[in-house]
C-alpha positions in Angstrom: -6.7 -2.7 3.4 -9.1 -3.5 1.3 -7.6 -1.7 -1.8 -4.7 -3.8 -1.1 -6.1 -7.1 -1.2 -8.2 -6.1 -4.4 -5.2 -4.7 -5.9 -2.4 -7.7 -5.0 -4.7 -10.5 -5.2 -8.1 -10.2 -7.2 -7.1 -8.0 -10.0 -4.0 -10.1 -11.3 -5.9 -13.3 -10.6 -9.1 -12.0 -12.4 -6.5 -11.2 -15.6 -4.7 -14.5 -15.5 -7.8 -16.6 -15.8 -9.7 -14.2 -18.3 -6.7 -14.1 -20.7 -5.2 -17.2 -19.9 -4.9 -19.7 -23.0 -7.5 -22.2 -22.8 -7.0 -23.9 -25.8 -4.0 -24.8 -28.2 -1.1 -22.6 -27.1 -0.3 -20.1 -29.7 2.2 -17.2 -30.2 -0.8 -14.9 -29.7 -2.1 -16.7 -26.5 1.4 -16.5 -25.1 2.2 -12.1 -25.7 -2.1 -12.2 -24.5 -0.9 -14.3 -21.3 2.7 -12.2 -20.6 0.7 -8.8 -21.3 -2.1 -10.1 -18.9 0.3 -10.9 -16.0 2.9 -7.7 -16.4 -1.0 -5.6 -16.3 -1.6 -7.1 -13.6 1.6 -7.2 -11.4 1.2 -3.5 -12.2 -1.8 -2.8 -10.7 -0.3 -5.0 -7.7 2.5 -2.1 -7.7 0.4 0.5 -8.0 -2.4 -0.3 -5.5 0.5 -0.7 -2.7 2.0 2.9 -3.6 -1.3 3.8 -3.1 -1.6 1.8 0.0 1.2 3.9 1.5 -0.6 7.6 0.2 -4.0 6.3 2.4 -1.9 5.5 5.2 0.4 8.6 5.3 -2.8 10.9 4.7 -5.0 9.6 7.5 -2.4 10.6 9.7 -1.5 7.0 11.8 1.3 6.4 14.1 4.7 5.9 12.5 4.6 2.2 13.5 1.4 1.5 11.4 3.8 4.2 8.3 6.7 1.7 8.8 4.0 -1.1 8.3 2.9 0.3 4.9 5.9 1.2 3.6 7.3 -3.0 4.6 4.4 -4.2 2.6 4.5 -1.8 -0.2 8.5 -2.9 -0.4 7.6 -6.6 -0.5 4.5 -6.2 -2.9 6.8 -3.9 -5.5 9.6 -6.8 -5.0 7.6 -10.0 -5.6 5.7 -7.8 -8.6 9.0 -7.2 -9.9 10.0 -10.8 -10.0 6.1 -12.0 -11.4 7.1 -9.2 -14.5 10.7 -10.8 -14.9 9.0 -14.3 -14.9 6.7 -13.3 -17.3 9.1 -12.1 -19.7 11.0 -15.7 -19.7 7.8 -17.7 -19.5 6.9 -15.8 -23.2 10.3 -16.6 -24.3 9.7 -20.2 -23.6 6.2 -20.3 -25.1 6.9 -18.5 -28.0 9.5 -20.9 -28.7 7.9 -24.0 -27.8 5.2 -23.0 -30.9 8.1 -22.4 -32.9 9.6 -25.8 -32.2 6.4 -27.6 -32.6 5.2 -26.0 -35.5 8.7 -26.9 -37.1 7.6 -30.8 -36.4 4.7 -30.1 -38.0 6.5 -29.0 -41.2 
């Protein structure tokens, strides 16, 4: 469990604030921000395949299988979504610096 919650929750959020743009936003801070958040939706992915391995190894009841395998499905969904947000949020950003740069011109 406590690969999960490292994985889906501390990991991405550790990436987001270490590369997020804390100054002027810039075409570079915006591909450093998307790359940041599609690395970590995929550890998010990863850590709940992995989720499911543990549980399946140690040999639990089918219930506690089922369990996994919900969770896994839920985390690989919503991880799916973050990535697809991620690609439009750099679309945006890249051209809002566009836009304003061309005001500055």
């Amino acid at each position: 469990m406590d690969l999960l919650v490292a994985g889906v929750v501390v990991v991405p959020l550790a990436l987001m604030l270490v590369f997020n743009s804390w100054g002027p936003l810039t075409e570079e801070s915006a591909v450093r921000m998307a790359f940041a958040q599609v690395a970590g939706q995929t550890v998010a992915i990863l850590s709940a395949l992995a989720f499911v391995v543990l549980t399946i190894r140690r040999g639990v009841d089918w219930a506690a299988t089922a369990g996994a395998l919900l969770v896994a499905a839920l985390v690989i969904s919503w991880s799916a979504a973050a990535i697809d947000r991620a690609a439009g949020d750099l679309v945006d950003r890249i051209a809002t610096v566009q836009s304003v740069s061309l005001l500055d011109d």
